[in-house]
Steps between C-alpha positions, in 0.01 A plus 500: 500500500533696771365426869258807490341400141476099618294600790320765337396152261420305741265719673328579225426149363426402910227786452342386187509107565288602823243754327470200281372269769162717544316235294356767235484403185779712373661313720471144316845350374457192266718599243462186322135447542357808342461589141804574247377842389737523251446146393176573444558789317748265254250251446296821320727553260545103414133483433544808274746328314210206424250763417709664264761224357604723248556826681656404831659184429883403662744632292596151376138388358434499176289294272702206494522460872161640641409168608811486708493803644130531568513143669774670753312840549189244598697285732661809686146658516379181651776478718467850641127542515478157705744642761366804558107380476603208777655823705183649478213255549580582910283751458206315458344310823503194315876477442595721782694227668518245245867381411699633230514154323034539516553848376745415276263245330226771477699728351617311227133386429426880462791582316355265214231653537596828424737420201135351355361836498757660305361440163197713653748785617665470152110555317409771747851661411435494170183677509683790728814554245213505224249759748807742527571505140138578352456731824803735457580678234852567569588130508749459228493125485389210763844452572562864638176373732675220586794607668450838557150559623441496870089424539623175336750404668270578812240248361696220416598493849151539611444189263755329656419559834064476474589111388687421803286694715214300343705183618497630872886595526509773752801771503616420129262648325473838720920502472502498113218789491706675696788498336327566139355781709804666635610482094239629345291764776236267392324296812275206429419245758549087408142472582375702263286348192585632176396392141647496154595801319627742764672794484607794715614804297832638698412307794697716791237509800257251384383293823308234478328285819487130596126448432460745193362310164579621163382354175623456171645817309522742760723786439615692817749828499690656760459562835149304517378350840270176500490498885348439821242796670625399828720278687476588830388189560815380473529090510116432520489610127677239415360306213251720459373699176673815537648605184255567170397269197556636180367362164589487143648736322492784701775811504592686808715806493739633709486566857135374532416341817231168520470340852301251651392132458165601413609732246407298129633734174301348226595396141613765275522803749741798462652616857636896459797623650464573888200362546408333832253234481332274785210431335400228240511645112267387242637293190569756219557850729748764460569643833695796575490795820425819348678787276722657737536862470769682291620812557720707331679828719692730324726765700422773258125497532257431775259275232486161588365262197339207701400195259159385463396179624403265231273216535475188340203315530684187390678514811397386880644746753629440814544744757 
């Protein structure tokens, strides 16, 4: 190396080690004191492998060993999810400077806790392979659903994730959503409360907020928004009603927009395509925004044919 290029080095790392001494908190270096990311991200796919024993099992399962091999997928879940959830219980005032050995013993204690509720994830799952099945045509089996569809995948995680944000775990759950959403386009927050039966058709854009409440066999396509109206508050929303409660059995279509926390969709209501909604629907209403127009210009003749606007009484418009 030559003289010029070694003090070129050191100059440079002299100039970062003091811009890292402003006390920011980009600045923070505990390396081994924060979250795995990727960790976390591995401890997904184990759990997948529990949901679906038959799909993504280790390539050396099979029926004659499933005990085996499910008791070690277990232990390393255990193992993992107890490290990182001891990392993270910092973040919460009452652990903020407890020792790693307190922490530790928390962790584990919520770890158990967790692998409990997987019986739950595994019944909810269930109803979400069987949702996108009777829901889309073009599903050639449940198996094709299974490992190829992306609003599943999306809501296992969400699954996953709801249950430990249930248990109080901070960072976990918001890493794992993010990471199903950077997969899928599809962006649903751990806090979100969803029931049995769900499906979102295609799935790209679909966002869904921390306080949002969806009931049982709810079928949601592309590029829908179940959002906040504002958040300029910023952190004095927080756990507030922001995001809207929808009931049973109700469809929304793409790119349709419902925000707020007072915002209630009743039982058995049809959302159109587009449509914006802040307002509370009644049980049973089709809602759409109006015909737009259509026209029709043709280079060889200065007619227009403009369509007529059809109404259907059926339907609740909003404009």
């Amino acid at each position: 190396m030559s003289h010029r290029l070694e003090k070129g080095i050191n100059s440079a790392v002299d100039m970062l080690l003091n811009d890292y001494s402003q006390g920011r908190t980009i600045d923070e270096i505990h390396a081994f004191d924060q979250p795995d990311r990727e960790m976390v991200i591995s401890i997904i796919y184990q759990i997948r492998n529990i949901i679906y024993p038959g799909y993504f099992r280790i390539n050396t399962q099979n029926v004659y060993t499933i005990r085996n091999s499910t008791a070690m997928l277990v232990e390393d879940i255990i193992y993992k999810l107890t490290k990182q959830i001891a990392v993270v219980l910092k973040y919460i005032p009452e652990y903020r400077d407890a020792e790693l050995s307190v922490r530790t013993a928390r962790a584990e204690q919520l770890t158990f806790d967790f692998i409990e509720r997987i019986p739950k994830i595994r019944e909810y799952t269930e109803t979400d392979v069987q949702a996108a099945f009777d829901g889309d045509p073009a599903a050639f089996n449940k198996d094709e659903i299974i490992f190829s569809y992306p609003g599943l995948f999306a809501i296992l995680v969400n699954r996953i994730a709801h249950e430990l944000h249930l248990l109080g775990i901070p960072l976990i759950p918001r890493i794992m959503t993010e990471h199903a959403h950077s997969q899928t386009g599809i962006d649903i927050h751990p806090g979100a409360t969803i029931g049995k039966y769900f499906f979102m058709d295609h799935g790209t854009g679909i966002v869904i907020g921390e306080t949002t409440e969806i009931g049982n066999n709810v079928k949601i396509y592309q590029g829908v928004t179940l959002g906040a109206l504002s958040t300029r508050g910023g952190q004095k929303l927080k756990s507030k009603k922001r995001h809207p409660t929808i009931g049973d059995n109700v469809t929304i279509y793409s790119g349709a927009s419902i925000l707020g926390g007072e915002t209630v969709i009743g039982e058995n209501v049809v959302i159109g395509g587009n449509a914006f909604i802040t307002q509370s629907i009644a049980p049973g209403a089709r809602v759409s925004i109006r015909n737009q127009e259509l026209r029709f210009n043709f280079s060889n003749s200065s007619s227009s044919v403009q369509s007529s606007e059809l109404a259907d009484e059926n339907w609740f418009y909003i404009i």
